[in-house]
BAFILUM-470635 format. One record per residue (C-alpha): x, y, z; residue number from 1; residue in three letters. Coordinates in Angstrom, 1 decimal, always signed. Example, Ala and Ser with C-alpha at 12.3 -4.5 7.8 and 13.67 -1.06 7.14 Angstrom:
BEGIN
+--------+--------+--------+-----+------+
|     px |     py |     pz |  nr | rest |
+--------+--------+--------+-----+------+
|  +12.3 |   -4.5 |   +7.8 |   1 |  ala |
|  +13.7 |   -1.1 |   +7.1 |   2 |  ser |
+--------+--------+--------+-----+------+
END
This chain:
BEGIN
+--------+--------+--------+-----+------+
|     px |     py |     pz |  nr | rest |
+--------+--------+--------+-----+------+
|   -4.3 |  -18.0 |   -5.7 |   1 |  unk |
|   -2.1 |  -17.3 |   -8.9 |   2 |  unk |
|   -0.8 |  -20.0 |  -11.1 |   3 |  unk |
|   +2.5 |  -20.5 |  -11.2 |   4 |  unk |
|   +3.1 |  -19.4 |  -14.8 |   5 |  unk |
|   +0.6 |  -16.7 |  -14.5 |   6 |  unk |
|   +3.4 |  -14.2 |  -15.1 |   7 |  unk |
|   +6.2 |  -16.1 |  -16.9 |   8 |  unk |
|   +7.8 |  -13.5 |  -19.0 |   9 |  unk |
|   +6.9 |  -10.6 |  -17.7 |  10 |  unk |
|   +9.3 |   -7.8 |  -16.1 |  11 |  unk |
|   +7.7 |   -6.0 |  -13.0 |  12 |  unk |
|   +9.4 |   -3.2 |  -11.3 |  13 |  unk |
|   +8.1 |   -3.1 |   -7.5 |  14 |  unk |
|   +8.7 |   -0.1 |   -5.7 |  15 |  unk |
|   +8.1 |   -0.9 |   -2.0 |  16 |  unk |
|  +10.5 |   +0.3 |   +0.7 |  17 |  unk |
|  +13.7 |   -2.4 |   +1.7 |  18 |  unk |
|  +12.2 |   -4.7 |   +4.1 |  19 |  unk |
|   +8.5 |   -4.7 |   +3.1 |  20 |  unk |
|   +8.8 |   -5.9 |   -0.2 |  21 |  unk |
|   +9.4 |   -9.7 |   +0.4 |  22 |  unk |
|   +6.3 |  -10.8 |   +0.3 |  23 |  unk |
|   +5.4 |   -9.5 |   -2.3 |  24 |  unk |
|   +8.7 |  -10.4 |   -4.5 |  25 |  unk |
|   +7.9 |  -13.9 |   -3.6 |  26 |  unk |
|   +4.0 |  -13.6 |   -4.6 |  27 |  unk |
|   +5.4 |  -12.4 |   -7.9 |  28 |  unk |
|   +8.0 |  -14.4 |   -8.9 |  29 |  unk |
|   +6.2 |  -17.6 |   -7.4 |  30 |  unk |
|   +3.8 |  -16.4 |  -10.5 |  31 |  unk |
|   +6.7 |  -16.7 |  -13.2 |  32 |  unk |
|   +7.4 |  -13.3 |  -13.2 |  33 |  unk |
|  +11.0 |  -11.2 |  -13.3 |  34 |  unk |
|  +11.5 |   -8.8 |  -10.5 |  35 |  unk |
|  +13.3 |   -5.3 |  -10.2 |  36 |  unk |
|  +13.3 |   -3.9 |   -6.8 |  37 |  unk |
|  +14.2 |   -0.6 |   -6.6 |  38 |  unk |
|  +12.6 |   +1.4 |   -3.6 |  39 |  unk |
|  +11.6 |   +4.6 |   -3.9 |  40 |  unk |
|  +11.0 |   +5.5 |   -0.4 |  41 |  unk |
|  +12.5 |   +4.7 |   +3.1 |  42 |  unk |
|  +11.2 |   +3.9 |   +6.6 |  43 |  unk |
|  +12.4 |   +6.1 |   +9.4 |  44 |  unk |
|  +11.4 |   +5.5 |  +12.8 |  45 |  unk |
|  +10.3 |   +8.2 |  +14.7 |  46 |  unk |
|   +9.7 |   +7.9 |  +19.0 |  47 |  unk |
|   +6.2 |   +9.3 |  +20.0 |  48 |  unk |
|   +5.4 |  +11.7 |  +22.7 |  49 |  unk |
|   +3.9 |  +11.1 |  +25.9 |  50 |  unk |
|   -0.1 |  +10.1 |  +25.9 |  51 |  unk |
|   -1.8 |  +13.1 |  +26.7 |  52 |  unk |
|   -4.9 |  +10.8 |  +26.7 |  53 |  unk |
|   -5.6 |   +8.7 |  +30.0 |  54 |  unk |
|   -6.5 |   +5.0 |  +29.0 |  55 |  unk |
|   -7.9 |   +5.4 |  +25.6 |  56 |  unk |
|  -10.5 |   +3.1 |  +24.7 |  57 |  unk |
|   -9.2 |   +2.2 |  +21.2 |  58 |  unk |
|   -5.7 |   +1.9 |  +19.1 |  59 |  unk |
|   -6.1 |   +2.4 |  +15.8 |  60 |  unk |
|   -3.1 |   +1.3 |  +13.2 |  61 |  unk |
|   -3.0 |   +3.0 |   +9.9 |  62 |  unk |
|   -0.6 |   +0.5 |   +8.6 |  63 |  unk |
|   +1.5 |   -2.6 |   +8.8 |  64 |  unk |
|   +4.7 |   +0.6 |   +9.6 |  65 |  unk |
|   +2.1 |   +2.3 |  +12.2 |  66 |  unk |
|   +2.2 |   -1.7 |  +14.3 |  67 |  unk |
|   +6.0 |   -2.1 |  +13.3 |  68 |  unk |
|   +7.4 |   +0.9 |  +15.0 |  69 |  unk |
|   +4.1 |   +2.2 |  +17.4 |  70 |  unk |
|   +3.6 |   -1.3 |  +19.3 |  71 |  unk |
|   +6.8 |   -1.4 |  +21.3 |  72 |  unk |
|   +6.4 |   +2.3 |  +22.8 |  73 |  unk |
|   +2.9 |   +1.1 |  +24.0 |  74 |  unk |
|   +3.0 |   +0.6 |  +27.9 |  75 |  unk |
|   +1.7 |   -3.1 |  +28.9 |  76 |  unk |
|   -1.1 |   -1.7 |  +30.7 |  77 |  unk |
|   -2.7 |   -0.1 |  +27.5 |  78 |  unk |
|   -2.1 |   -3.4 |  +25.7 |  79 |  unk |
|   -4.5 |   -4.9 |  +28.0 |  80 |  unk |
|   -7.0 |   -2.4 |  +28.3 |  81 |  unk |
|   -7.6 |   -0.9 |  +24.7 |  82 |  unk |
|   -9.6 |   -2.7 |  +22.3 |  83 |  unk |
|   -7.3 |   -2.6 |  +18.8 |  84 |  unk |
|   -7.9 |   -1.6 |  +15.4 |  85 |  unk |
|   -6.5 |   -2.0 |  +11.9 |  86 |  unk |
|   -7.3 |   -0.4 |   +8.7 |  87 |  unk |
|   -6.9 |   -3.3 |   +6.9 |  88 |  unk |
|   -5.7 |   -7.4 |   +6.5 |  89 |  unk |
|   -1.8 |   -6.4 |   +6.2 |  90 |  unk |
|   -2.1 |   -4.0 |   +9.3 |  91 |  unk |
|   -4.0 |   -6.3 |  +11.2 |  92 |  unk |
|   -1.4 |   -8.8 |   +9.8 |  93 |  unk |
|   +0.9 |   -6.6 |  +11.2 |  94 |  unk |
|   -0.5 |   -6.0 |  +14.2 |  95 |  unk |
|   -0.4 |   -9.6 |  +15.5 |  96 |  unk |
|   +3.0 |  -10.2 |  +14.6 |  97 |  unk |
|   +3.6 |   -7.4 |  +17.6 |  98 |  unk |
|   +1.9 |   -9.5 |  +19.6 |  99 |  unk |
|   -1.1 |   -7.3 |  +19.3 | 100 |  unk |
|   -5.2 |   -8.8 |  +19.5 | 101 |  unk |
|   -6.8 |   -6.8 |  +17.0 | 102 |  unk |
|  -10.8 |   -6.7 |  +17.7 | 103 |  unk |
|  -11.5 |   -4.6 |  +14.2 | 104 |  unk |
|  -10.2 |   -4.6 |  +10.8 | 105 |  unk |
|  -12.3 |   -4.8 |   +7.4 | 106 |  unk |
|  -11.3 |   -8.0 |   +6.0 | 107 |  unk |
|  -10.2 |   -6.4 |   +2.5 | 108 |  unk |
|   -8.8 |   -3.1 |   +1.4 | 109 |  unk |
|   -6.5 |   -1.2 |   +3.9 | 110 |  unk |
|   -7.7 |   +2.7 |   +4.5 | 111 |  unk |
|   -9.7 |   +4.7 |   +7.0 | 112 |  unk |
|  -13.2 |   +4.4 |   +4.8 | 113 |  unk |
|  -12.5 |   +0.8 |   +4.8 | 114 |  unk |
|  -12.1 |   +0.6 |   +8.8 | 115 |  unk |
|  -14.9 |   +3.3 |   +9.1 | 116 |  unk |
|  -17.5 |   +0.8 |   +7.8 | 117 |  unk |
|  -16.8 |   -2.0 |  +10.4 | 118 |  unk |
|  -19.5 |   -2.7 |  +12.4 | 119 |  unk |
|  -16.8 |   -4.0 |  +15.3 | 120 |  unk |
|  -15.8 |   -0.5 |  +15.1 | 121 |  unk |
|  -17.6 |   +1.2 |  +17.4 | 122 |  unk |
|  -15.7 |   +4.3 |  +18.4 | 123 |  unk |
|  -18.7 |   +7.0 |  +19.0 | 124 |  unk |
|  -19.4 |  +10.1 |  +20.8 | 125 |  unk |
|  -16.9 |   +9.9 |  +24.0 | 126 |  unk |
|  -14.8 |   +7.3 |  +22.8 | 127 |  unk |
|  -10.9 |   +7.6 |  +23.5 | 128 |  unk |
|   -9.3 |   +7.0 |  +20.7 | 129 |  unk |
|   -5.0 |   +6.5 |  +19.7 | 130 |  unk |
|   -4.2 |   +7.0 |  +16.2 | 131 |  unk |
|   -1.0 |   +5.4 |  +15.0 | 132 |  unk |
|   +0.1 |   +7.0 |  +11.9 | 133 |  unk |
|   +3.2 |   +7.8 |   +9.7 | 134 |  unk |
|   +4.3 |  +11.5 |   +9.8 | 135 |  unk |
|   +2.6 |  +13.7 |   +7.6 | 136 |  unk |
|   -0.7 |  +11.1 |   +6.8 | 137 |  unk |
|   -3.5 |  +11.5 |   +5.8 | 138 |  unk |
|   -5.9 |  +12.7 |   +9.0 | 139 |  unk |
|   -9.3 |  +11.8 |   +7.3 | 140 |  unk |
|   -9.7 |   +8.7 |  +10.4 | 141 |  unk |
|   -9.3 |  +11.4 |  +12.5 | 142 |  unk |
|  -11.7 |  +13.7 |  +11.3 | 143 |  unk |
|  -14.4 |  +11.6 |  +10.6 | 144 |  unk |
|  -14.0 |  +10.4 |  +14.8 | 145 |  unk |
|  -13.7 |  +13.7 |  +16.5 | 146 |  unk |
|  -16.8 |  +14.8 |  +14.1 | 147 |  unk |
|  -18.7 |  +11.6 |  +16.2 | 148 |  unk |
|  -17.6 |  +13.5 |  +19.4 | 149 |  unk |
|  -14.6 |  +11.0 |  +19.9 | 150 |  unk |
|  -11.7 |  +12.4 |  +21.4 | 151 |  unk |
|   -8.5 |  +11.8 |  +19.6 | 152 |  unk |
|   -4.7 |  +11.5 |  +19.7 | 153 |  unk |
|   -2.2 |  +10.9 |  +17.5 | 154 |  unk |
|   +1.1 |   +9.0 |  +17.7 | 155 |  unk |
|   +3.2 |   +9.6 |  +14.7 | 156 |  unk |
|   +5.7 |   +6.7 |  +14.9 | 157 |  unk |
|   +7.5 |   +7.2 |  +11.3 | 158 |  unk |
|   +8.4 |   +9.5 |   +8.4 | 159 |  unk |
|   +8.8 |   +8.0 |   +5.0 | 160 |  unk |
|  +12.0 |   +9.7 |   +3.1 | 161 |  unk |
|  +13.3 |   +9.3 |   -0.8 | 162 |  unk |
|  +16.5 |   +7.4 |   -0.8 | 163 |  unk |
|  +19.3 |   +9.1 |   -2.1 | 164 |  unk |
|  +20.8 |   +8.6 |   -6.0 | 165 |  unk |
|  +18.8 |   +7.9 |   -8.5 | 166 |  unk |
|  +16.3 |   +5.0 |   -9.4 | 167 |  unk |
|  +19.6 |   +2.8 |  -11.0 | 168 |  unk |
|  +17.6 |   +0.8 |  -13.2 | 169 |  unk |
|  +20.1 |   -1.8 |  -14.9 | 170 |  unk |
|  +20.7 |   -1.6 |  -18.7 | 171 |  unk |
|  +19.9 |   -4.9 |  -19.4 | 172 |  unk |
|  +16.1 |   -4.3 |  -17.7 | 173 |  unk |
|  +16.1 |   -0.8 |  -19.5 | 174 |  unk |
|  +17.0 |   -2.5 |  -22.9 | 175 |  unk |
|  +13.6 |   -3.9 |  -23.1 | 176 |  unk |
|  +10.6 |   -2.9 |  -22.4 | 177 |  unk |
|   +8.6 |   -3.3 |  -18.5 | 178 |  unk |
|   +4.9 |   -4.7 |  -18.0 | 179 |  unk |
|   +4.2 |   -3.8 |  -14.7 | 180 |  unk |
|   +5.4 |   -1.0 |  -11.9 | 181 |  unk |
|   +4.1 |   -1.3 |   -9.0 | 182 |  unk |
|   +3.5 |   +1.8 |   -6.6 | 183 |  unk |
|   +1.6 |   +1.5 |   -3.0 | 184 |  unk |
|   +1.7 |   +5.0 |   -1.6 | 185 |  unk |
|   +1.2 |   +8.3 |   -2.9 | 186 |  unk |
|   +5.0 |   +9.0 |   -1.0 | 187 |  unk |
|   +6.1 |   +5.9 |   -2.9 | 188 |  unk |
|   +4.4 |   +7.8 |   -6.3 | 189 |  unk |
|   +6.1 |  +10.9 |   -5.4 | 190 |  unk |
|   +9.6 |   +8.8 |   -5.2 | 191 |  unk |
|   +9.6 |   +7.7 |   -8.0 | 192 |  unk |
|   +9.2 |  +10.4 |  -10.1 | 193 |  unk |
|  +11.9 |  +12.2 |   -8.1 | 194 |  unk |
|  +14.5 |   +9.6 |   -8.5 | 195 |  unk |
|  +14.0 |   +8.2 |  -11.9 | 196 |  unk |
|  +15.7 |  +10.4 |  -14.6 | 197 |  unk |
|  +13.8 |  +11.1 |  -18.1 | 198 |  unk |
|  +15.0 |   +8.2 |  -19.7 | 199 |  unk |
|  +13.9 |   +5.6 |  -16.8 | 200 |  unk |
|  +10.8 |   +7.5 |  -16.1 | 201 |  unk |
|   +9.9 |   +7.0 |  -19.4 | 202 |  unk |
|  +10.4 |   +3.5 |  -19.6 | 203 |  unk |
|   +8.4 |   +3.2 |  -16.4 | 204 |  unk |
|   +5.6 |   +5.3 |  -17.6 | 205 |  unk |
|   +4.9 |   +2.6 |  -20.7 | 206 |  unk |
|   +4.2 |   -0.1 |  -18.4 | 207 |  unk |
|   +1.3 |   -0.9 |  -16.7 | 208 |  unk |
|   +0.4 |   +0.8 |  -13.1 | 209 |  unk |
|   -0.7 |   -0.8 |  -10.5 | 210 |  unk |
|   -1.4 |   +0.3 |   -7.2 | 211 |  unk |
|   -3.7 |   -0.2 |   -4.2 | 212 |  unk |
|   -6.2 |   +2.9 |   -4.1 | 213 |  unk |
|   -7.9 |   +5.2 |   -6.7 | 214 |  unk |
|   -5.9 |   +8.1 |   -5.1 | 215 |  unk |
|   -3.2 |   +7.2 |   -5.8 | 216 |  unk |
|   -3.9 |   +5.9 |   -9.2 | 217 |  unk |
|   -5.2 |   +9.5 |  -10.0 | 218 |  unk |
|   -2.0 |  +11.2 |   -9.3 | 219 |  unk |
|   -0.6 |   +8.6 |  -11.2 | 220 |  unk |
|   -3.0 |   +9.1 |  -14.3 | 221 |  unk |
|   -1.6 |  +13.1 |  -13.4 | 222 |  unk |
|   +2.2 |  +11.9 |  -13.6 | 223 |  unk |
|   +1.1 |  +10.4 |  -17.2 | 224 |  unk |
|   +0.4 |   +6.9 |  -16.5 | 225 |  unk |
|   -2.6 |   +5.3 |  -18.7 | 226 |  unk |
|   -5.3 |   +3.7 |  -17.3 | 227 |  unk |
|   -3.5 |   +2.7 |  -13.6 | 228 |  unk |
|   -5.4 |   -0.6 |  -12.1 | 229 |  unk |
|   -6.3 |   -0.4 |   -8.2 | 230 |  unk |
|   -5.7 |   -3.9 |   -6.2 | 231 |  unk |
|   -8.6 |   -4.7 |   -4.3 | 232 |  unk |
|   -6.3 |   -4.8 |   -1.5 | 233 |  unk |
|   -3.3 |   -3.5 |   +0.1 | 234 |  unk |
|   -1.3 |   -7.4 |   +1.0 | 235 |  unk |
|   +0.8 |   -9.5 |   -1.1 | 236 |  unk |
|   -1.7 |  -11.9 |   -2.8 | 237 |  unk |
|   -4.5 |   -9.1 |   -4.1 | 238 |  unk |
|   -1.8 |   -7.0 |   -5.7 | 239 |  unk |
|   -0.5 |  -10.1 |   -7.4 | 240 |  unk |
|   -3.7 |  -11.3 |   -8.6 | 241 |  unk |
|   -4.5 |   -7.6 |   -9.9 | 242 |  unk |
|   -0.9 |   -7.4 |  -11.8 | 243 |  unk |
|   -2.0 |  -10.8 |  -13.3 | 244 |  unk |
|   -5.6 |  -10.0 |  -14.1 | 245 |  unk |
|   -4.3 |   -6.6 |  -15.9 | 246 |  unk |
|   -1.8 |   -8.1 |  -17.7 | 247 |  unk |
|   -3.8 |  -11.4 |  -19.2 | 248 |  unk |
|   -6.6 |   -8.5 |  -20.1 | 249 |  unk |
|   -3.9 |   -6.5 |  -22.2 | 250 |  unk |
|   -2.6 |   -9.8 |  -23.2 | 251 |  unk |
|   -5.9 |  -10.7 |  -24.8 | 252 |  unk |
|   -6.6 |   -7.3 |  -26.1 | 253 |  unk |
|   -3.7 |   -7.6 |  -28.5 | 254 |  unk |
|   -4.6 |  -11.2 |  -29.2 | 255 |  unk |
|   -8.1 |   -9.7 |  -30.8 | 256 |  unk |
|   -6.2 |   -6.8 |  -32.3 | 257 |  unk |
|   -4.1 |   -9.1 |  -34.1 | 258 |  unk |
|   -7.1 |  -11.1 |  -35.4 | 259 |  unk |
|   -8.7 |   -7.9 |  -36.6 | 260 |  unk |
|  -11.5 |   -7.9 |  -34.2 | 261 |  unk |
|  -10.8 |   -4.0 |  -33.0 | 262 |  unk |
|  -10.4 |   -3.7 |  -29.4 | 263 |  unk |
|  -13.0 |   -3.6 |  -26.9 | 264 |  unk |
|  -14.1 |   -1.6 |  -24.0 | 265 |  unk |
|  -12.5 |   -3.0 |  -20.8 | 266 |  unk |
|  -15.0 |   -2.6 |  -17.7 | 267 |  unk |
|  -12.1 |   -3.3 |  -15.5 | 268 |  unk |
|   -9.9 |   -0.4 |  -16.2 | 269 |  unk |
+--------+--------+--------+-----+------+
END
């Protein structure tokens, strides 16, 4: 948990599609903080095909979208019969609120290394497996289970899409300058940069980064970010306690620079 002035002050830009960000806003702000939200990507739902795989043996979620618009187009009989599993708390999360039971999910992080290393996870050689992804994802889960001699399908159940305009960052928030921006895809990344002119992408780029996996912070370091932190999670609460953490260590880094002390090497970034 965060204290309640753990952010007073600061100015966070969050980036999250419409809809998912709550949480998140409410984390944030329940921290002291003031919040911009300005998404930079959008959620279309997409309806699967057919299952070309009789009764598969698992259902694996990629994310808290992947439960959101993949659960209703599951047939009642698979929802008794397949064992489920989530890459992560906030899919599992997810997953529940869909009136899924989810028998695997890691219980921090959020990716297919993370659900990989599960022991309930136990999708080996001849194991049926349902992947349901966003369009265009990353197939690395997939991969890794065929390699094992599982065999594999794949729902895609949504497509993420940049809004149109432009980022429309106020002039009163552009007037001074922004701690924080907070990016938790590498579509969300890609957003951004598209929709923010020169003069908001700069003021962006000052801030401090924070995002939810070192992929993504390496395309940010790429996109001329300094130094981006990764969450140890994907949910609400770990990115909030990693925008806090990185902002009380910059915090006290200027504090010793003020007192003459030089600044020190950071282990956390």
């Amino acid at each position: 948990m965060t204290t309640a002035d753990a952010l007073a002050g600061r100015r966070i830009l969050v980036t999250r599609p419409a809809g998912q960000a709550d949480g998140l806003i409410h984390c944030l702000k329940e921290a002291g903080a003031a919040v911009l939200h300005r998404p930079t990507l959008q959620i279309v739902a997409l309806a699967p095909p057919p299952l070309e795989t009789p009764r598969p043996d698992w259902i694996v979620l990629t994310s808290p979208n992947a439960a959101h618009h993949g659960a209703s187009h599951l047939p009642a009989g698979l929802r008794r019969h397949a064992r489920v599993a989530a890459v992560g708390p906030g899919t599992a999360r997810a997953a529940r609120q869909c009136g899924l039971s989810v028998s695997a999910a890691p219980p921090v992080g959020g990716g297919a290394d993370d659900l990989l290393k599960e022991p309930a996870f136990d999708a080996g050689a001849e194991a049926r497996v349902l992947i349901i992804r966003g369009e265009g994802g990353r197939r690395r889960l997939a991969e890794v289970l065929q390699a094992r001699g599982a065999a594999v399908e794949e729902w895609a159940v949504y497509r993420r899409e940049v809004p149109g305009g432009g980022l429309a960052i106020p002039r009163e928030w552009q007037a001074r300058s922004l701690d924080c921006t907070i990016v938790t895809s590498r579509s969300g990344l890609s957003g951004l940069l598209g929709m923010a002119g020169s003069g908001a992408l700069e003021w962006a780029g000052k801030s401090r980064l924070v995002t939810v996996s070192e992929r993504i912070a390496t395309a940010a370091v790429r996109a001329g970010w300094q130094a981006p932190v990764v969450a140890g999670g994907a949910d609400d609460e770990a990115i909030t306690r990693a925008v806090c953490a990185a902002l009380q260590r910059e915090s006290d880094e200027q504090d010793r620079q003020g007192r003459g002390q030089g600044p020190r090497e950071d282990p956390g970034r």
